[in-house]
C-alpha atoms as one frame of an Amber mdcrd trajectory, in Angstrom:
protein
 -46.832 -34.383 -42.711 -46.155 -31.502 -45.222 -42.370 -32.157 -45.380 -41.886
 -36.019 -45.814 -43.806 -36.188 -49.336 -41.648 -33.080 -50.563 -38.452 -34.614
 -49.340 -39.752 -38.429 -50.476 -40.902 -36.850 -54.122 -37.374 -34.701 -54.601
 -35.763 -37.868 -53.568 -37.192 -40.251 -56.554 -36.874 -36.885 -59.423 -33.498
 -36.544 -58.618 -32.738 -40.363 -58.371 -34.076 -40.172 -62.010 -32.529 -37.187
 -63.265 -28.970 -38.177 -61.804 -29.333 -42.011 -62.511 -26.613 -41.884 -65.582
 -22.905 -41.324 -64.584 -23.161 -38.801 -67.226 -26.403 -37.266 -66.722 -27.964
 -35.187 -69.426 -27.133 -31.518 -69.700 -31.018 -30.687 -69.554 -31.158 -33.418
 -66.697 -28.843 -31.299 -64.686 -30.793 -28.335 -65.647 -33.858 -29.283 -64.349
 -32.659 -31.021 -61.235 -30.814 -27.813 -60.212 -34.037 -25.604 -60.483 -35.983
 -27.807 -58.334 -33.769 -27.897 -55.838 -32.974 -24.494 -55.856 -36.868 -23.942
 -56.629 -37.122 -25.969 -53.298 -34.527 -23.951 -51.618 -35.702 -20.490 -52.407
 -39.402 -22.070 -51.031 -37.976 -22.716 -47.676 -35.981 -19.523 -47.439 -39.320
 -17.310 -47.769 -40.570 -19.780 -45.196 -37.696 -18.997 -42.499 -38.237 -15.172
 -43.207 -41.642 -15.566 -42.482 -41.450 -17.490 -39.132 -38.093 -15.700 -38.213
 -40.120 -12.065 -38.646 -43.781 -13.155 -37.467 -43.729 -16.104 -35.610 -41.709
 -14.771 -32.558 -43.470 -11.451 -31.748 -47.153 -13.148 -31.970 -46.149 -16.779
 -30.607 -47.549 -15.489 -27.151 -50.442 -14.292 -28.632 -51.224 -17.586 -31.013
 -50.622 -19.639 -27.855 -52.954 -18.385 -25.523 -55.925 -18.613 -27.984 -54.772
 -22.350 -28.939 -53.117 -23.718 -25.652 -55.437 -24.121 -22.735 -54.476 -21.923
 -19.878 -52.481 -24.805 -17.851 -50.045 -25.043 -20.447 -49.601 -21.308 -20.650
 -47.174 -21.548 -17.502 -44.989 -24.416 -18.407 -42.024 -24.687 -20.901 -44.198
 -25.564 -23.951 -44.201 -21.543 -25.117 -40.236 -21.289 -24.476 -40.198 -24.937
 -26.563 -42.472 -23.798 -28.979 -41.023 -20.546 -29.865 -37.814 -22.398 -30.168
 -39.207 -24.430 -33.031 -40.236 -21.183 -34.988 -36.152 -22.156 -36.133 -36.195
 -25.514 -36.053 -39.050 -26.509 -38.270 -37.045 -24.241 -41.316 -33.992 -26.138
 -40.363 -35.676 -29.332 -40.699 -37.197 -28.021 -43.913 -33.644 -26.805 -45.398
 -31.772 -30.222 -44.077 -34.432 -32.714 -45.671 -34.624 -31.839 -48.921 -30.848
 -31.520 -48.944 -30.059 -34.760 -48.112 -32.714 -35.752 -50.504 -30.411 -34.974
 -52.741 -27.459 -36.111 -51.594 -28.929 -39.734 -50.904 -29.570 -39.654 -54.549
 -26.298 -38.219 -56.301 -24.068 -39.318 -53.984 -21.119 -42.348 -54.960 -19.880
 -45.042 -52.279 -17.308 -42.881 -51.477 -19.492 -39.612 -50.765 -21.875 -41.666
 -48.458 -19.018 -43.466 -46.322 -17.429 -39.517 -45.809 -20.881 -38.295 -45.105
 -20.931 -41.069 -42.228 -17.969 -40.250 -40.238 -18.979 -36.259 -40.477 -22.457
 -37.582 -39.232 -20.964 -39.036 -36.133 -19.035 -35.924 -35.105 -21.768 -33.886
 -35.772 -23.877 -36.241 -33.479 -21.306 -35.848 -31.221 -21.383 -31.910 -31.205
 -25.220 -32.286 -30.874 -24.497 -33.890 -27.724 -21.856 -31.430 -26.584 -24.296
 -28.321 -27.687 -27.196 -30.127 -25.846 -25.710 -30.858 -22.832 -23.913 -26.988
 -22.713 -27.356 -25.077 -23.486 -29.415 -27.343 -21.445 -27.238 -27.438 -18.431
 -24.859 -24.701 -18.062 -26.553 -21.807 -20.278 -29.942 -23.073 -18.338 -31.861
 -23.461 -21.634 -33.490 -26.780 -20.250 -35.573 -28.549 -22.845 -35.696 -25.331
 -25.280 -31.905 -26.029 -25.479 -32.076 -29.605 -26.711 -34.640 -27.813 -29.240
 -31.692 -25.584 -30.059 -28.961 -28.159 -30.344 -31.223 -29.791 -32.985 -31.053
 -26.812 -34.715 -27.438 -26.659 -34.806 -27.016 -30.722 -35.831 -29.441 -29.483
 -38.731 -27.725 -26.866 -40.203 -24.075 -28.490 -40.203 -25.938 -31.394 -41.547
 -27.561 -29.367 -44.648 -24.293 -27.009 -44.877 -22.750 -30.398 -45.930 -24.988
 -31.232 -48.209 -25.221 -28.459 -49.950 -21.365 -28.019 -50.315 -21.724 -31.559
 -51.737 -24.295 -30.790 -54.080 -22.636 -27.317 -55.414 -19.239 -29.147 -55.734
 -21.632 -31.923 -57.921 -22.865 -29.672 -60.334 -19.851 -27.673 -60.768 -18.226
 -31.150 -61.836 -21.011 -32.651 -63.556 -21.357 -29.345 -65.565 -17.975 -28.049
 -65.720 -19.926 -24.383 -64.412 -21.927 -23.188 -61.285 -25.263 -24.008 -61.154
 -25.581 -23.519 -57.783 -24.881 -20.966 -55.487 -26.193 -19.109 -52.554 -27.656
 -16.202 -53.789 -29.711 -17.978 -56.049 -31.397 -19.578 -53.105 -32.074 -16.176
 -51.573 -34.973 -13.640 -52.026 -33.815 -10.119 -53.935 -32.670  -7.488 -51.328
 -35.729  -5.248 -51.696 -37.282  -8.312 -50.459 -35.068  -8.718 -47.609 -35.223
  -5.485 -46.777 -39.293  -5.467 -46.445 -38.999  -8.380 -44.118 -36.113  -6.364
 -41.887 -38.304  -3.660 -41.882 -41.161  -5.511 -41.003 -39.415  -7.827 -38.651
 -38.186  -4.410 -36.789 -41.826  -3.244 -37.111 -43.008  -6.433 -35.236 -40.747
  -6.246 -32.673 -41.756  -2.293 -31.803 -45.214  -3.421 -31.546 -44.492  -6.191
 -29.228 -42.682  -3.757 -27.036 -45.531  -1.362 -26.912 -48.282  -3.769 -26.044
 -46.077  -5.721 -23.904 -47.719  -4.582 -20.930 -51.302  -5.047 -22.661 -53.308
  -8.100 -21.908 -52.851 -11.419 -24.175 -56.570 -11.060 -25.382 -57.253 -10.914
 -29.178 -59.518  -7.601 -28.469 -56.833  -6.042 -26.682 -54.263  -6.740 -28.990
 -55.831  -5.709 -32.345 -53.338  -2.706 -32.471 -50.242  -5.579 -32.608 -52.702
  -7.543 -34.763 -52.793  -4.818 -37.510 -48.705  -4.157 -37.265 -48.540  -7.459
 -38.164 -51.274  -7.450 -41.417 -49.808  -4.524 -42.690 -45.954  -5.478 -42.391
 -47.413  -8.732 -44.217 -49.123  -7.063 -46.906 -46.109  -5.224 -47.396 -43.601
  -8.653 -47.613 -46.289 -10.039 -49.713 -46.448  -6.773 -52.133 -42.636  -7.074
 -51.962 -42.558 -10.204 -53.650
């Protein structure tokens, strides 16, 4: 619900930006901020999940799962998809661009690397579900993994594109990436987390009893937030 209209919007802008075979300076301009715009969006999303979402997932779940569910494989599932749903995130808008720069040629190449990485999906699933003993948090995780090789390719497409178009880089990784006192907060705080899980480990999974982990986790936010 939140990502289809981004990835449906991104698709028609750059469909309209890119429509010329010789697309307008500015046009390449502006299509390369929104994407990395887009980009840099998602990244602060991952190092929010990536540093939060694990330490309190058992805490979220047993105030919005009823108790029955508590002792099944939807926590080890769910706090699988802490990785997924950024995944998803970085992969859609991706190939929203690709679907809408890319020639003939470009979307018959991306078809044969979609069927090996389909393939490895299968492999990965099949390994991590059966032999590493994952079960269904490892078919989660082999997800993951089709995602990322599936947005790593788009994105080397759509660096190589503007680097063509343009005849200079527009795109590149570190402009899709946070400054490193940034990065740092969220290490910190992602370390912080972690401690405070330890120490309350042993603490019952009540909200009232947990306040101490509740407040590691409002200050290490206000600090991320202050950060940015």
């Amino acid at each position: 619900m939140v990502f289809q209209p981004i990835e449906e919007t991104s698709r028609v802008f750059f469909s309209k930006s890119l429509a010329s075979p010789k697309p307008d300076p500015a046009a390449l301009r502006a299509a390369a901020n929104v994407l990395l715009a887009l980009l840099l969006l998602f990244t602060h999303l991952l190092l929010l999940l990536v540093t939060f979402g694990p330490p309190y997932l058992p805490l979220a779940l047993t105030l919005v799962l009823p108790p029955k569910y508590l002792h099944t494989s939807a926590p080890t599932i769910l706090r699988t998809y802490v990785y997924y749903i950024p995944a998803m995130a970085f992969n859609g808008v991706l190939e929203a661009f690709f679907a809408s720069a890319a020639a003939p040629k470009d979307l018959h190449a991306q078809s044969r690397w979609l069927v090996a990485f389909s393939l490895g999906f299968v492999a990965v699933a099949v390994g991590l579900a059966k032999s590493a003993g994952m079960g269904d948090a490892g078919l989660v995780w082999a997800n993951v993994v089709n995602l990322v090789c599936r947005a790593l390719y788009a994105w080397r497409f759509a660096a190589r594109f503007f680097r063509q178009k343009s005849g200079r880089e527009q795109l590149a990784w570190r402009m899709a990436v946070p400054p490193m006192p940034v990065l740092l907060m969220f290490a910190g705080a992602a370390v912080a987390t972690r401690w405070s899980e330890k120490v309350f480990a042993s603490v019952p999974l009540r909200l009232v009893d947990q306040m101490g982990h509740v407040a590691t986790a409002i200050v290490c936010l206000a600090g991320c937030l202050f950060a940015w």
